[in-house]
C-alpha positions as CSV (number, residue, x, y, z in Angstrom):
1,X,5.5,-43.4,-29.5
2,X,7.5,-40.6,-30.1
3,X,8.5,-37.6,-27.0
4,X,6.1,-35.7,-28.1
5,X,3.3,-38.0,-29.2
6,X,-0.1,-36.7,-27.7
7,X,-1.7,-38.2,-24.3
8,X,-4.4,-40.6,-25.8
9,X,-6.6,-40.3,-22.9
10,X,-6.2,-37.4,-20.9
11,X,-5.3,-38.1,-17.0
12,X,-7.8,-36.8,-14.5
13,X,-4.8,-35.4,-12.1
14,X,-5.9,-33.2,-8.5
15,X,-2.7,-30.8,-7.3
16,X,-3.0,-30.7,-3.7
17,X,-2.4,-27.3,-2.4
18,X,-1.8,-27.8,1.0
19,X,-0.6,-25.7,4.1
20,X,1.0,-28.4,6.4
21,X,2.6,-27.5,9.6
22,X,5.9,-28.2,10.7
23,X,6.4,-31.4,12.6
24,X,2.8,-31.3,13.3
25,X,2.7,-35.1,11.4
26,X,-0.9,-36.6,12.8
27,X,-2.6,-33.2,11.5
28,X,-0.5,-32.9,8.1
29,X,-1.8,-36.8,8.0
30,X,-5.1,-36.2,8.1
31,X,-4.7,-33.1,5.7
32,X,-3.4,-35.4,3.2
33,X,-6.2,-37.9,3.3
34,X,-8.8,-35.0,3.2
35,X,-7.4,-33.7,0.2
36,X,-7.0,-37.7,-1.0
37,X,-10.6,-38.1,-0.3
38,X,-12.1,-34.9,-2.4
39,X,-9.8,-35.7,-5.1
40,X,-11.1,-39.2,-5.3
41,X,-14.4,-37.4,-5.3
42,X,-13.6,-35.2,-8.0
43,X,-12.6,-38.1,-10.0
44,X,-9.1,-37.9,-9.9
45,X,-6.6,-40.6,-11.0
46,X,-4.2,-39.1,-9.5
47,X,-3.0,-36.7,-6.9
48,X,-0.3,-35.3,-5.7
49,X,1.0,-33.3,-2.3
50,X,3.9,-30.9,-2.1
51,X,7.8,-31.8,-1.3
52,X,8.2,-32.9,2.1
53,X,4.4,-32.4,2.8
54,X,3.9,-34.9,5.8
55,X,5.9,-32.6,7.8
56,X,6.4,-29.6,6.0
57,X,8.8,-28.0,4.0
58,X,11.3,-27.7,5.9
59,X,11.7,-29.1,9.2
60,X,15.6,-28.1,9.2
61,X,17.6,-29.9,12.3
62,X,14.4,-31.5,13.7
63,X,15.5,-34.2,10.9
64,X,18.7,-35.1,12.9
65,X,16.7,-36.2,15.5
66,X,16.5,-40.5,15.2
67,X,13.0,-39.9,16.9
68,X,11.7,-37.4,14.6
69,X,12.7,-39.6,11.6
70,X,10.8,-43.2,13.7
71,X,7.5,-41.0,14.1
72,X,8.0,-40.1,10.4
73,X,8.3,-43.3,9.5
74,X,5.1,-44.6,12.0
75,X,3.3,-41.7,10.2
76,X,4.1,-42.9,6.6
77,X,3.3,-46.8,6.9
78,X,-0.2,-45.2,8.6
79,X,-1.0,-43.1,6.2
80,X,-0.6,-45.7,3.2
81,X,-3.9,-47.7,5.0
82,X,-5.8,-44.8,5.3
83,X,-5.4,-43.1,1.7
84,X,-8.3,-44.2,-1.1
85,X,-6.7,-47.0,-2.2
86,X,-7.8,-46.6,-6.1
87,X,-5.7,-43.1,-6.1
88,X,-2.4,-43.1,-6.7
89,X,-1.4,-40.7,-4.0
90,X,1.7,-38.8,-4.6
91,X,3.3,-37.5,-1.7
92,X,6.9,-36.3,-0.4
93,X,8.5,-37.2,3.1
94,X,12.1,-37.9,4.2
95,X,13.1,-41.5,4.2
96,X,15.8,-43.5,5.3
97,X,19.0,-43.8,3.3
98,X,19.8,-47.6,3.8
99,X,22.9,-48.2,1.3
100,X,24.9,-46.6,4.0
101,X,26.6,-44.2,2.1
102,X,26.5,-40.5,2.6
103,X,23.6,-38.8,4.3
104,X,21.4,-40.8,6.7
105,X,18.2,-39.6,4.5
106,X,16.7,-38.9,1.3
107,X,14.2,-35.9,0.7
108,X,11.9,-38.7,-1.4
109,X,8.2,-39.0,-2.9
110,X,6.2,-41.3,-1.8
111,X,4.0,-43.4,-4.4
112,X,0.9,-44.9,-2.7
113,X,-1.5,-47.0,-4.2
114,X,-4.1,-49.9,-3.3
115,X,-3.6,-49.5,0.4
116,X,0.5,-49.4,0.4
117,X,3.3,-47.8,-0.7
118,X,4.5,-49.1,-4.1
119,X,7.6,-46.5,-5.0
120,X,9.8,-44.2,-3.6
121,X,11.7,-41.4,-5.9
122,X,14.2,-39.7,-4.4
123,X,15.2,-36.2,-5.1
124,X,17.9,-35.6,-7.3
125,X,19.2,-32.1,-7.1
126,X,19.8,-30.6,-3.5
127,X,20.1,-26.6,-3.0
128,X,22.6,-25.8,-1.0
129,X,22.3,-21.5,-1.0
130,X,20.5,-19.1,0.1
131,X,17.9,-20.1,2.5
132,X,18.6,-23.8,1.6
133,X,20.8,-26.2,2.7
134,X,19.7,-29.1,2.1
135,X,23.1,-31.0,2.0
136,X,23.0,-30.5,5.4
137,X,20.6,-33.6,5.8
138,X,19.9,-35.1,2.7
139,X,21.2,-37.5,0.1
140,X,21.1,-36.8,-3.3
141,X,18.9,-39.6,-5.7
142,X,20.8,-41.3,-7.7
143,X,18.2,-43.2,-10.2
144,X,15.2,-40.9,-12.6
145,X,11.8,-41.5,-11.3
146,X,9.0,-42.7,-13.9
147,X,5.8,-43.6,-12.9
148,X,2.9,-45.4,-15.3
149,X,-0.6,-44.6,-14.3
150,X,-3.3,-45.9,-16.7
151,X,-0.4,-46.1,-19.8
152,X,0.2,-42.5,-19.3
153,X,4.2,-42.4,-18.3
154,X,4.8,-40.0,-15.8
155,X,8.5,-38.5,-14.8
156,X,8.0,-37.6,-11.1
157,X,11.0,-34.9,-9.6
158,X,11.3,-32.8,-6.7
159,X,11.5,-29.0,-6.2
160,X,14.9,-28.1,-7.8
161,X,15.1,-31.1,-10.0
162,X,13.0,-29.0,-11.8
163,X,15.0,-25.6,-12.2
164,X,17.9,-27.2,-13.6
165,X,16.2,-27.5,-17.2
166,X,16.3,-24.0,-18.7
167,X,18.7,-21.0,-17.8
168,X,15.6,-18.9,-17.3
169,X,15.4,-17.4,-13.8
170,X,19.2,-17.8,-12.6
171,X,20.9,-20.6,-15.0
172,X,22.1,-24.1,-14.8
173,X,23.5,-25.3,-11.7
174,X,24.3,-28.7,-11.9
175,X,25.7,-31.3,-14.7
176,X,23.3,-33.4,-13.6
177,X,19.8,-32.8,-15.3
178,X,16.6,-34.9,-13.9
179,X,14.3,-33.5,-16.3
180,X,16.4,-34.8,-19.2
181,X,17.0,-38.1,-17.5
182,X,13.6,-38.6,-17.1
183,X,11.9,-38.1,-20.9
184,X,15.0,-40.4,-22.5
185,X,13.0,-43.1,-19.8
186,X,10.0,-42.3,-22.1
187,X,8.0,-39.9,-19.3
188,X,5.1,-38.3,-21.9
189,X,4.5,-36.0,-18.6
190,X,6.2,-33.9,-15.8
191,X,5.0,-33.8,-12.6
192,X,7.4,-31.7,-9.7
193,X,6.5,-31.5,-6.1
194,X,8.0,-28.4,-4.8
195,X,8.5,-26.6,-1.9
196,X,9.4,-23.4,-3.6
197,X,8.8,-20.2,-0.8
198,X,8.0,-17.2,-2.1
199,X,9.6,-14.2,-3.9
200,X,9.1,-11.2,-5.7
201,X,11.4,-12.9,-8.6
202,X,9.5,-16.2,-8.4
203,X,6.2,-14.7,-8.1
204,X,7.2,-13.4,-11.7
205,X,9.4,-15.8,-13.0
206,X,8.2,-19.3,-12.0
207,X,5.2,-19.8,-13.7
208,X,6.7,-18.3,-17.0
209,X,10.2,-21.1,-16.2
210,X,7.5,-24.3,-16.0
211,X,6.3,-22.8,-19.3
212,X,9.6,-22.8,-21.2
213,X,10.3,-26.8,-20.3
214,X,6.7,-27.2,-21.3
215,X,7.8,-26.1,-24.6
216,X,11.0,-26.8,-25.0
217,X,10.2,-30.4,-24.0
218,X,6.7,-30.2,-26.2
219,X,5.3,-32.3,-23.0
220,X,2.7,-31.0,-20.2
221,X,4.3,-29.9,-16.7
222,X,2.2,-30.2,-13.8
223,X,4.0,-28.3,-10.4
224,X,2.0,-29.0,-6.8
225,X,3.5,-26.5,-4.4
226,X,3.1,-25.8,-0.6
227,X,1.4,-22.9,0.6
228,X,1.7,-21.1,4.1
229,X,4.4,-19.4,6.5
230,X,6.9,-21.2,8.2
231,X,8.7,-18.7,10.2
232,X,10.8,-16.3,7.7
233,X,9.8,-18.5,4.5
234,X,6.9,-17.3,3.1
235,X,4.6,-20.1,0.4
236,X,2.4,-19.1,-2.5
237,X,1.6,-22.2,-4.1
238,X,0.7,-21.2,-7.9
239,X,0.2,-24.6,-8.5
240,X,-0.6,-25.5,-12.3
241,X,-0.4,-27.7,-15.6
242,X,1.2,-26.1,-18.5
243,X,0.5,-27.4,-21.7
244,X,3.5,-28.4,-24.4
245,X,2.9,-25.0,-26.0
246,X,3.7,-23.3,-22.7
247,X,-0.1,-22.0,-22.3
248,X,-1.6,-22.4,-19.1
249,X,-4.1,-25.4,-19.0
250,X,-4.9,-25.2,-14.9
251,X,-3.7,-22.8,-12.3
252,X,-4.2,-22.6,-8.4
253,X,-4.8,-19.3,-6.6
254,X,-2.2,-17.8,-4.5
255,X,-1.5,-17.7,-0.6
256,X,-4.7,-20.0,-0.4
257,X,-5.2,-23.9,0.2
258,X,-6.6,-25.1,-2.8
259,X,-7.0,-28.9,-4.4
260,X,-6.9,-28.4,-7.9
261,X,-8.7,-31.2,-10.3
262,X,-8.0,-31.6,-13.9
263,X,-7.4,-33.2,-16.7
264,X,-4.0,-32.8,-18.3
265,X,-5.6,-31.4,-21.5
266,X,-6.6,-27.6,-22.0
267,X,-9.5,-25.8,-20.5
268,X,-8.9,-26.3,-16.9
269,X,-9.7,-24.1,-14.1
270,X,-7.4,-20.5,-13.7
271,X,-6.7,-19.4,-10.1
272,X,-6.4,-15.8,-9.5
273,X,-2.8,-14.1,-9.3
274,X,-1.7,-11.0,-7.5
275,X,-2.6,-8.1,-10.1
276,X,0.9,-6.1,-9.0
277,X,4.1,-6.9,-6.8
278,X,2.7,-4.6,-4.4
279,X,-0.7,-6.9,-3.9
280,X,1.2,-9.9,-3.9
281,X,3.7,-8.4,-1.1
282,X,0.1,-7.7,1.1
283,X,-0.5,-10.9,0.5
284,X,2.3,-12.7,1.5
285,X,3.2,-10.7,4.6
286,X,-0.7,-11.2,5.7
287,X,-0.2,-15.0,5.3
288,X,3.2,-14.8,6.8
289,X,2.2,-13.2,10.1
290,X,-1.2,-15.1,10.1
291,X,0.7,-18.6,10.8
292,X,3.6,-17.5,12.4
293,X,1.0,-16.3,15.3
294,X,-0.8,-19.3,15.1
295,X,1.8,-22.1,15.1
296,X,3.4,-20.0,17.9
297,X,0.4,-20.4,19.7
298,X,-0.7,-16.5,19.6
299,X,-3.8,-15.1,18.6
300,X,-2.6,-11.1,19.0
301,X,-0.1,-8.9,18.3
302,X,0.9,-6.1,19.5
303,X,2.7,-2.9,18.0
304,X,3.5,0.5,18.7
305,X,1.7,3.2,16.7
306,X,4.2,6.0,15.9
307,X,1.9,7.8,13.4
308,X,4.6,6.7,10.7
309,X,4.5,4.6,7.2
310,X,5.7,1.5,8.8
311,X,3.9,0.9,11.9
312,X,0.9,1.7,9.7
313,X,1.4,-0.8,7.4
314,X,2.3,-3.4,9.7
315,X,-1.2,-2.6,12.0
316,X,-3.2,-3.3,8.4
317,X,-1.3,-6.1,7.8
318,X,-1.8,-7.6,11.2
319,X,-5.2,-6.6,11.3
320,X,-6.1,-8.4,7.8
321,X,-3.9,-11.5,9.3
322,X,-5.3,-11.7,12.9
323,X,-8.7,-9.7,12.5
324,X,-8.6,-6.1,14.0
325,X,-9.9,-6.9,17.2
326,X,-6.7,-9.2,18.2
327,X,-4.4,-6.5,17.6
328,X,-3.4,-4.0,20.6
329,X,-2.1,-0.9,19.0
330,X,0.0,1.7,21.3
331,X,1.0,5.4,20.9
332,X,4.4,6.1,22.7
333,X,4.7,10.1,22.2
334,X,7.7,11.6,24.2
335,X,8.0,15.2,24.2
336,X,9.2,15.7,20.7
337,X,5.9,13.7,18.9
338,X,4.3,16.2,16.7
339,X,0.3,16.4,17.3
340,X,-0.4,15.0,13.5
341,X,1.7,11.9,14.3
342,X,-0.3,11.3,17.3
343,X,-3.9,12.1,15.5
344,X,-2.5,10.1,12.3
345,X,-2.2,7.0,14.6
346,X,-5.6,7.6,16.2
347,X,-7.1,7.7,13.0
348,X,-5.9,4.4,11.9
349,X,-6.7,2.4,14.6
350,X,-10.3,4.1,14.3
351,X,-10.5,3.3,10.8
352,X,-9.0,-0.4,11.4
353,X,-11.7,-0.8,14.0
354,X,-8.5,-1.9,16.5
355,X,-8.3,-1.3,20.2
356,X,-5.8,1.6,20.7
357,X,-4.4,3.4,23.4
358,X,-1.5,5.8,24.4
359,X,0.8,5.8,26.9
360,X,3.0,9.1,27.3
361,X,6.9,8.4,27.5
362,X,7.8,11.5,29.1
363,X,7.1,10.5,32.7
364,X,9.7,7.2,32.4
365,X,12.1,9.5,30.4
366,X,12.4,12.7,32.8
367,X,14.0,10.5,35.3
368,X,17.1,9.4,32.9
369,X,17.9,13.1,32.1
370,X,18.4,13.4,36.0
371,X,20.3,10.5,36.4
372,X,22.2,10.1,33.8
373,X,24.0,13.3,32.9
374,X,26.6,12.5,35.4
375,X,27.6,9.5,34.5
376,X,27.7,10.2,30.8
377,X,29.8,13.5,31.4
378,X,32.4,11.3,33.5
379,X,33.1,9.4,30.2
380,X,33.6,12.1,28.1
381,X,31.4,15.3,26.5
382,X,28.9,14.4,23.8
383,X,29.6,14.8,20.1
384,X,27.3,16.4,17.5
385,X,26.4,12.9,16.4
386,X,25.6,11.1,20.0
387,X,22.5,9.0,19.9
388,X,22.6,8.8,23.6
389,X,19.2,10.3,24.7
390,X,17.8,9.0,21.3
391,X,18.3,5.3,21.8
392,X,17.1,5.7,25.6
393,X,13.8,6.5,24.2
394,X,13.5,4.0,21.6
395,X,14.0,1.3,24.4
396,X,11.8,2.7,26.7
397,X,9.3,2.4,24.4
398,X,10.1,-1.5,23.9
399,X,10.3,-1.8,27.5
400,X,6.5,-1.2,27.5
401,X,5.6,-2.6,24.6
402,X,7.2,-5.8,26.2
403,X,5.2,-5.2,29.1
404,X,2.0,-5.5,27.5
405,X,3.1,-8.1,25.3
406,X,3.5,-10.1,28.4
407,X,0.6,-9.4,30.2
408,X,-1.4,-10.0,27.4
409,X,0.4,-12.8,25.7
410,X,0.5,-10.5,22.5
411,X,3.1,-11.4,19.6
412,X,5.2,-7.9,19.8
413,X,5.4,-6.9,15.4
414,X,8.9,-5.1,14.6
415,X,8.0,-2.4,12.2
416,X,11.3,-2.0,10.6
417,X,11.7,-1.8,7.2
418,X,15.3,-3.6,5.2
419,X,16.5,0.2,4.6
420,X,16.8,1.1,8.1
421,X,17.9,-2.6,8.8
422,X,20.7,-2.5,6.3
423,X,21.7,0.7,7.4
424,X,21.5,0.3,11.5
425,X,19.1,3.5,11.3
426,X,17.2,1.2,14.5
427,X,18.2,0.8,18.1
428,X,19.4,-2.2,18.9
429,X,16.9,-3.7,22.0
430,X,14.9,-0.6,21.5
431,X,12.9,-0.4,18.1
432,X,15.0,-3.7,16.5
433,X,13.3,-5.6,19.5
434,X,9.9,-7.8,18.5
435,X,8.7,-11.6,18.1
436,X,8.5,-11.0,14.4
437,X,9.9,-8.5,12.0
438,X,7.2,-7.9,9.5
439,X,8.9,-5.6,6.6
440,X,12.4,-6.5,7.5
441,X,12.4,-7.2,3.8
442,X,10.4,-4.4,2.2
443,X,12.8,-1.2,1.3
444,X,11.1,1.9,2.2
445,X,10.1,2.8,-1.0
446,X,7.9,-0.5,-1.2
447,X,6.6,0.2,1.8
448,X,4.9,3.6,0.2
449,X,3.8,1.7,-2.5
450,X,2.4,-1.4,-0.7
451,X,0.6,1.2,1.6
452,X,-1.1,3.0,-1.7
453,X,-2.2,-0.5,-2.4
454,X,-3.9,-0.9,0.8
455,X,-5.8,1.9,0.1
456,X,-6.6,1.0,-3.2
457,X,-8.3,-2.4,-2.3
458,X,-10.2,-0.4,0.5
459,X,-11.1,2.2,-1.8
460,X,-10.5,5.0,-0.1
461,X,-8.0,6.0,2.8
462,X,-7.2,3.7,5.1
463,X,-4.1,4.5,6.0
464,X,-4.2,8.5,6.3
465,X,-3.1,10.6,3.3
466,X,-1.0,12.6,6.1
467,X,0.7,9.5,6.9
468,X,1.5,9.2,3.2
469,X,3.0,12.6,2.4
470,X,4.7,13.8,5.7
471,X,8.9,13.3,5.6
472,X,9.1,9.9,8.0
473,X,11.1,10.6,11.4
474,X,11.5,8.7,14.5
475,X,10.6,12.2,16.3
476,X,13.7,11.1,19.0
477,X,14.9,15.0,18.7
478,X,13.4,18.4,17.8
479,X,12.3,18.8,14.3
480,X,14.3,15.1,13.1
481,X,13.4,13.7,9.9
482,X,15.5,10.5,8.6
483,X,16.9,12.9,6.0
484,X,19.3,14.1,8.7
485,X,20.5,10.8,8.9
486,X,20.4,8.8,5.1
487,X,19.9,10.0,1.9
488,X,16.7,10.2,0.0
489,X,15.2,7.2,0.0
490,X,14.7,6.9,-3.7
491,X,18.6,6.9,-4.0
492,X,19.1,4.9,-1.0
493,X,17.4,2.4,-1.7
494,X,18.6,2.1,-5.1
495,X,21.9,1.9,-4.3
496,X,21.1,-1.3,-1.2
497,X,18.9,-3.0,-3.9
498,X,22.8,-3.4,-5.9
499,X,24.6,-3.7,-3.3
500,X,22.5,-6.6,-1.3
501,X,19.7,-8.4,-3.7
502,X,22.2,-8.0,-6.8
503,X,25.6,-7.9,-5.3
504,X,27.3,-5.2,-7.1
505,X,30.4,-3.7,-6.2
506,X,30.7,-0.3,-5.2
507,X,32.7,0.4,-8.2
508,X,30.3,-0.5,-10.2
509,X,27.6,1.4,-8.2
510,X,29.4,4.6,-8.7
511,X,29.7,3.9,-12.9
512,X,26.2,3.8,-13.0
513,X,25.7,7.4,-12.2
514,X,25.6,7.3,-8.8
515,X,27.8,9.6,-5.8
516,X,30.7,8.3,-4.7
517,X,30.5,9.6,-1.2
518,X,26.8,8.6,-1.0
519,X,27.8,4.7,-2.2
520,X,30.7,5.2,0.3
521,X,28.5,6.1,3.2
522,X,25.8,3.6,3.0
523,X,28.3,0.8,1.9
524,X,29.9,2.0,5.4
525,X,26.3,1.8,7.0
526,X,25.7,-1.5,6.0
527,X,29.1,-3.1,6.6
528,X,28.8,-1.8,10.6
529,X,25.2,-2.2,11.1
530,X,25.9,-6.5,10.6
531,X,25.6,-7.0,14.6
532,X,22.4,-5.0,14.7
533,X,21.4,-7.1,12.4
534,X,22.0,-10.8,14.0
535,X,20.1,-10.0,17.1
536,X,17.1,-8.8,15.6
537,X,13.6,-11.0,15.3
538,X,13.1,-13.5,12.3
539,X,11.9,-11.3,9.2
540,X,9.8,-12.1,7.0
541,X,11.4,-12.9,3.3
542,X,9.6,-11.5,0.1
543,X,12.8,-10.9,-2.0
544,X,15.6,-12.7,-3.3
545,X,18.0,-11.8,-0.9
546,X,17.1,-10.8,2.9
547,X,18.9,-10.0,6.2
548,X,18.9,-14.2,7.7
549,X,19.6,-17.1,7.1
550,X,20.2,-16.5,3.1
551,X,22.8,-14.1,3.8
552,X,25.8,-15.1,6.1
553,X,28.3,-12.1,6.2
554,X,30.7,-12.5,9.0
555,X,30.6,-9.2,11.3
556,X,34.3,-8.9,11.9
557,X,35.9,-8.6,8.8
558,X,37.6,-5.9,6.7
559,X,36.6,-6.7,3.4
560,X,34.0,-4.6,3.4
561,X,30.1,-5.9,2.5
């Protein structure tokens, strides 16, 4: 039969969707047989789980723990007895490297049939960038993986063994090319587990890359994928089968469980997608703070309502993530709040149906202005730029948000948005303080446009129009708007979307049209503002390039970004 031969009896496969939790391996157990057991019911074949999903993509350094790895491994010969034993289950955990050589462990799938486990398929290709690093624990497979189920021969692959195959999306990586390996060992299908986390690129690109090797291959692709937050790594899932002519034969909804069942033929069932990067960013964030709060054991938040964009947002997002009543929102007026600020953060909460309520910041601030004028003076006289006075405010106002956060238990949401973060336009232990930074990711720009899209699914305004049009300001000083500060954010963000999620020079910033001694100032901004910038909550990642763990830029250097 040749590569390209048709499937004579199509395979009644079931993608398993699922949202494990880290470490949590009795639940993601009993997830899996759930999910086993309505696929069987559905009349599956088949069915397959996401990378790593008996204990979640990814459990990082709790894998270089020897008794993580034994309850792993009591977990997997478990779960073999307790899966439908005419399914062959598909489903990927770390295992043991036993040749001695390299890496104590493998990042595998796990092929479970008739009451036991009959294969295991190692991963191939290991990222090591970005937010990954899985060198760090793993081993890299050394042998293709094909499985025959019902004379339908299936090449089975792991997460980036897949993205190696076509240049689309960011190019080849490796010599080595699983994909490949596996069709000359006669595979007529490809199936990937992935743990792929969410981005704005992906959300695009992903679907339309599994397409290309469908085509390019003339052989269906079927991609199970994990859904669900896991601290700054956002999931989406979009699980699906493409056909050999790239169309879309089965797709899963987004942000959402979901056990797909189909057979690998066209006609199958087509999740909804986000209609616009702005829906799909409301999406993930909502997801993103929703099991954050709830595998940190918190069911509220907390967040201080400045009248502003940001703080907006994040209360909507919250509230759609936590329900309103859970979330606590706080108006911190000091004695340069402008009235429509504190009736624009009134009005939200009243239309969010959230408990609000203010607490004045003058009465803690009046006493600083007495005591510390004396002190201050003995170090030297202020300059035009001093921040002093500003940055006092901006922590008192954590300093009672912490309060309540305590008292109440409440997840404190950071409001800031990745332009202020890149440019240090934030107080360190002030308004850079939080359990979670919710649009440390989202330039300001997006955030306007996200916003819009709130009030578009809600069909009417939400958010208030005021809050929409007024020049954003952290009101620390009479009459400041952040234009006293940055440049427009149309420009500035331009210019940090080069500089940080596309990594071009300055020189080349500047060709493109742009002012020198604007690319000059916010390269400056950003090269300063790194130590802000370590000691500031986990952010959530929607991009391809955040402020974390995907971007390791040491803070004392002279290089310059």
């Amino acid at each position: 039969m040749s590569a390209n031969a048709p499937i004579e009896k199509p395979l009644r496969v079931a993608l398993a969707q699922i949202n494990p939790t880290i470490g949590a391996l009795e639940a993601n157990a009993t997830k899996i047989v759930s999910f086993a057991e309505r696929a069987r019911a559905e009349g599956a074949r088949l069915v397959a789980f996401p990378e790593l999903a008996l204990t979640a993509y990814g459990p990082r350094d709790l894998l270089d723990r020897p008794g993580f790895i034994r309850d792993v491994e009591a977990a997997t010969e478990k779960l073999a007895s307790r899966l439908p034993p005419e399914l062959v289950c598909i489903v990927g955990a770390p295992t043991r490297n036993h040749r001695g050589l390299g890496r104590d462990l493998y990042n595998s799938a796990l092929v479970f049939e008739g009451g036991r486990l009959v294969r295991v398929i190692h991963k191939r290709l290991l990222p090591s960038y970005d937010v990954f690093d899985e060198d760090r624990w793993f081993e890299a497979g050394i042998e293709p993986g094909v499985l025959d189920v019902d004379g339908t021969r299936i090449g089975i692959t792991t997460c980036e063994d897949m993205w190696n195959d076509v240049e689309l999306m960011r190019g080849r990586k490796y010599a080595v090319d699983p994909i490949d390996e596996v069709i000359q060992q006669g595979a007529k299908v490809l199936l990937n587990l992935s743990g792929s986390p969410f981005t704005l690129r992906k959300n695009r690109g992903r679907a339309a890359m599994l397409a290309a090797i469908a085509r390019m291959h003339d052989l269906p692709v079927a991609m199970v994928n994990q859904v669900g937050g896991h601290d700054d790594l956002i999931y989406d899932g979009q699980s699906g089968v493409w056909g050999p002519d790239g169309s879309a034969w089965a797709t899963a909804p987004a942000f959402m469980e979901h056990l797909l069942v189909t057979d690998l033929a066209p006609g199958g069932p087509i999740g909804g997608v986000p209609e616009s990067d702005e829906a799909a960013i409301l999406d993930a964030l909502t997801l993103g703070v929703r099991d954050y709060a709830q595998r940190c054991g918190l069911s509220k938040a907390i967040l201080g309502l400045s009248g502003g964009i940001d703080s907006a947002l994040v209360a909507v997002i919250a509230a759609r993530a936590l329900g309103p009543e859970n979330v606590l929102g706080i108006s911190l007026p000091s004695r340069y709040s402008s009235e429509h600020s504190k009736d624009d953060a009134r009005v939200l909460a009243e239309n969010l149906g959230m408990p609000y309520d203010t607490v004045a910041l003058e009465p803690l601030f009046a006493p600083y202005l007495e005591v510390l004028p004396r002190p201050l003076e003995s170090i030297g006289p202020a300059s035009s730029s001093d921040v002093t006075y500003e940055n006092v405010q901006a922590r008192l106002r954590m300093t009672v948000l912490m309060a309540l956060a305590n008292r109440g238990n409440y997840l404190l949401l950071n409001t800031g948005n990745k332009s202020e973060v890149a440019c240090g336009y934030c107080t360190l232990y002030g308004d850079m303080a939080g359990g979670l930074a919710v649009l440390a990711d989202v330039f300001k720009t997006s955030v306007y446009r996200v916003s819009r899209e709130v009030n578009r699914q809600h069909g009417g305004e939400l958010i208030p129009e005021s809050t929409l049009t007024k020049p954003p300001s952290a009101e620390l000083k009479p009459g400041q708007v952040d234009q006293d500060s940055l440049p427009p954010y149309d420009v500035l963000d331009a210019i940090l979307l080069r500089l940080i999620e596309e990594h071009r020079s300055p020189a080349e910033i500047i060709e493109e049209g742009y002012s020198e001694a604007t690319v000059n100032q916010v390269v400056r901004l950003v090269r300063i503002s790194e130590h802000k910038r370590r000691q500031m909550p986990p952010g959530l990642i929607v991009t391809g390039k955040a402020f974390g763990p995907g971007r390791r830029v040491p803070i004392a250097q002279r290089y310059g970004l």
